[in-house]
C-alpha positions as CSV (number, residue, x, y, z in Angstrom):
1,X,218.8,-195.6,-54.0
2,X,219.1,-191.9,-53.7
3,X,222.1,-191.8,-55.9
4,X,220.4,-193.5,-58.8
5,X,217.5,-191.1,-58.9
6,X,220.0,-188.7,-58.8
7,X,221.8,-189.9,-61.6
8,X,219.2,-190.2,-63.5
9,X,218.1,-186.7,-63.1
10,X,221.3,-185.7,-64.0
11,X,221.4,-187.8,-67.0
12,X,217.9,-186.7,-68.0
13,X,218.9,-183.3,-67.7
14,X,222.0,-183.3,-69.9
15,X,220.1,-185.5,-72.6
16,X,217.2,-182.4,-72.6
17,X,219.9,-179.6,-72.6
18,X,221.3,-181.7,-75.7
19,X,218.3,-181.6,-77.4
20,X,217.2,-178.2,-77.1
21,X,220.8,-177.4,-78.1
22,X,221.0,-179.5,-81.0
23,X,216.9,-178.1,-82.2
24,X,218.2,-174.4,-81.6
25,X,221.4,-175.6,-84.0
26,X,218.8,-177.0,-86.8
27,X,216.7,-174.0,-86.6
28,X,219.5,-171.6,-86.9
29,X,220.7,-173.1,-89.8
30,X,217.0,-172.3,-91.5
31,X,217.3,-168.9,-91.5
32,X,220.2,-168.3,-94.0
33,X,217.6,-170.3,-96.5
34,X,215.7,-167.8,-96.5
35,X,214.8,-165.1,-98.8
36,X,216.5,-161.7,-98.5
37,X,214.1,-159.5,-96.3
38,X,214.0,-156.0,-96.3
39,X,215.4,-153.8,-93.2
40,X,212.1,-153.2,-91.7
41,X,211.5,-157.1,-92.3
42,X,214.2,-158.0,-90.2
43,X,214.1,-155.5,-87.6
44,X,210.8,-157.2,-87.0
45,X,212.2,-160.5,-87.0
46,X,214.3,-159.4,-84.4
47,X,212.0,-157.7,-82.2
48,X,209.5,-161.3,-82.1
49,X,212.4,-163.3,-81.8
50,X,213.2,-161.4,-78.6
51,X,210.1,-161.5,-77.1
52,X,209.8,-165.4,-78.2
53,X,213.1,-166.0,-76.3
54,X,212.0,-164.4,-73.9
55,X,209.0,-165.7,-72.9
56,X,210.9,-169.2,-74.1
57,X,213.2,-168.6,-70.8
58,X,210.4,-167.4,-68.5
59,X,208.2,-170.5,-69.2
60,X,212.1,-172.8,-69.0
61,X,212.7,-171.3,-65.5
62,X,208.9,-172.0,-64.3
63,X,209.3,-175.5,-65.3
64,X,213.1,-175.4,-63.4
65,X,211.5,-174.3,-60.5
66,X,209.3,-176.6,-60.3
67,X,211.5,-179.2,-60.8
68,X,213.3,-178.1,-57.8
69,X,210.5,-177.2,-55.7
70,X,210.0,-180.9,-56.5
71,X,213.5,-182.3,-55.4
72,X,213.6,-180.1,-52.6
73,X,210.0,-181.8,-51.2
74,X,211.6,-185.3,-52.0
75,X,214.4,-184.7,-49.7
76,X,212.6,-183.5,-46.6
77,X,210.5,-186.8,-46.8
78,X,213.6,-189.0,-47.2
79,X,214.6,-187.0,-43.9
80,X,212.3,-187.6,-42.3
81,X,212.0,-191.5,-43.2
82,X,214.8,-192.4,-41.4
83,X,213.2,-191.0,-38.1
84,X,210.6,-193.9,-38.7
85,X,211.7,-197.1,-36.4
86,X,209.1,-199.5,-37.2
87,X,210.5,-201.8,-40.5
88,X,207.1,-202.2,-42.2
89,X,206.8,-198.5,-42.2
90,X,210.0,-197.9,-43.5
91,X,209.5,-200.2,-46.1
92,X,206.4,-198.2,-47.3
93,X,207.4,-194.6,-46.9
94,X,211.0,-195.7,-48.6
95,X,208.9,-197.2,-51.4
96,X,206.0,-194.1,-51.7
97,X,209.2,-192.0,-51.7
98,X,210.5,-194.1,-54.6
99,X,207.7,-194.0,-56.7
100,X,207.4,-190.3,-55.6
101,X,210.8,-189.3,-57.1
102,X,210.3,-191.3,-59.9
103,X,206.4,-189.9,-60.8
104,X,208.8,-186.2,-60.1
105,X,211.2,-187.6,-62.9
106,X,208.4,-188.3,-65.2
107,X,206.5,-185.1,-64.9
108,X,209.8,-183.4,-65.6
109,X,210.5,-185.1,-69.0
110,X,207.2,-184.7,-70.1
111,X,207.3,-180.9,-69.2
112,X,210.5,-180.4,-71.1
113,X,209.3,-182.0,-74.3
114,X,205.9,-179.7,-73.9
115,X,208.2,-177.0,-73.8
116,X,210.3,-178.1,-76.4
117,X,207.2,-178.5,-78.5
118,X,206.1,-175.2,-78.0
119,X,209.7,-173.8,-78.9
120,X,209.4,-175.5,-82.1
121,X,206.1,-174.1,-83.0
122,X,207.3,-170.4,-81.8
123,X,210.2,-170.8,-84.2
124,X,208.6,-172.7,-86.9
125,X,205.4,-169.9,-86.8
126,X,208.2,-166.9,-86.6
127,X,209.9,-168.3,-89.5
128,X,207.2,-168.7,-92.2
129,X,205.8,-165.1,-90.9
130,X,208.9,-163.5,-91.6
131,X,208.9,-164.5,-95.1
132,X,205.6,-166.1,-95.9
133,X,206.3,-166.0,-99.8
134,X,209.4,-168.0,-99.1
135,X,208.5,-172.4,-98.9
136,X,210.5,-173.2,-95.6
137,X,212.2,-176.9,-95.6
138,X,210.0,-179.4,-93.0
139,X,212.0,-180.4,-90.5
């Protein structure tokens, strides 16, 4: 059971890195649309898309932690289900702890596409700033 949750994890993991990787690829490839800027222009473009990484990474590492924080809960209970010796009870902790890992799994997807939402609007509102006379393409 354990190494199906796990799996999936893993598999939902990958398929979010891949994502954000492949939205960071399309959004790069914006910027040489653009018009020419002027040196203070782009040092300013620079210095927000610093700080928007930045806090892009802060707010990816609160949501990793809690992902973990998460996991690591799941797998003290699973411990300490298989102290358990009466059958009916082990049924129902094994399934709470299933639905529990699952519920985890759930919250983590939808925290990741929150997250990638917010990326895109950082990006997306840092691009038309940095050239608001220039018509960006919509995504």
């Amino acid at each position: 059971m354990f190494d199906q949750v796990f799996a999936s994890l893993r598999t939902a993991t990958e398929a979010s890195v891949s994502l954000q990787q492949e939205m960071f690829k399309k959004w790069i490839g914006l910027w040489p649309g653009t018009a020419p800027a002027s040196a203070e222009q782009v040092e300013q473009f620079h210095k927000r898309w610093a700080e928007t990484v930045s806090e892009l990474l802060r707010r990816q590492g609160q949501v990793t932690e809690a992902h973990f924080q998460a996991g690591l809960q799941n797998i003290d209970q699973a411990f300490q289900i298989g102290e358990v010796k009466d059958p009916v009870e082990f049924r129902a902790r094994t399934i709470e702890l299933w639905k529990k890992c699952f519920d985890s799994l759930r919250q983590g997807w939808e925290a990741q596409a929150r997250e990638s939402q917010v990326a895109f609007d950082k990006w997306f509102d840092l691009l038309t700033t940095a050239h608001p006379t220039t018509p960006v393409p919509s995504p």
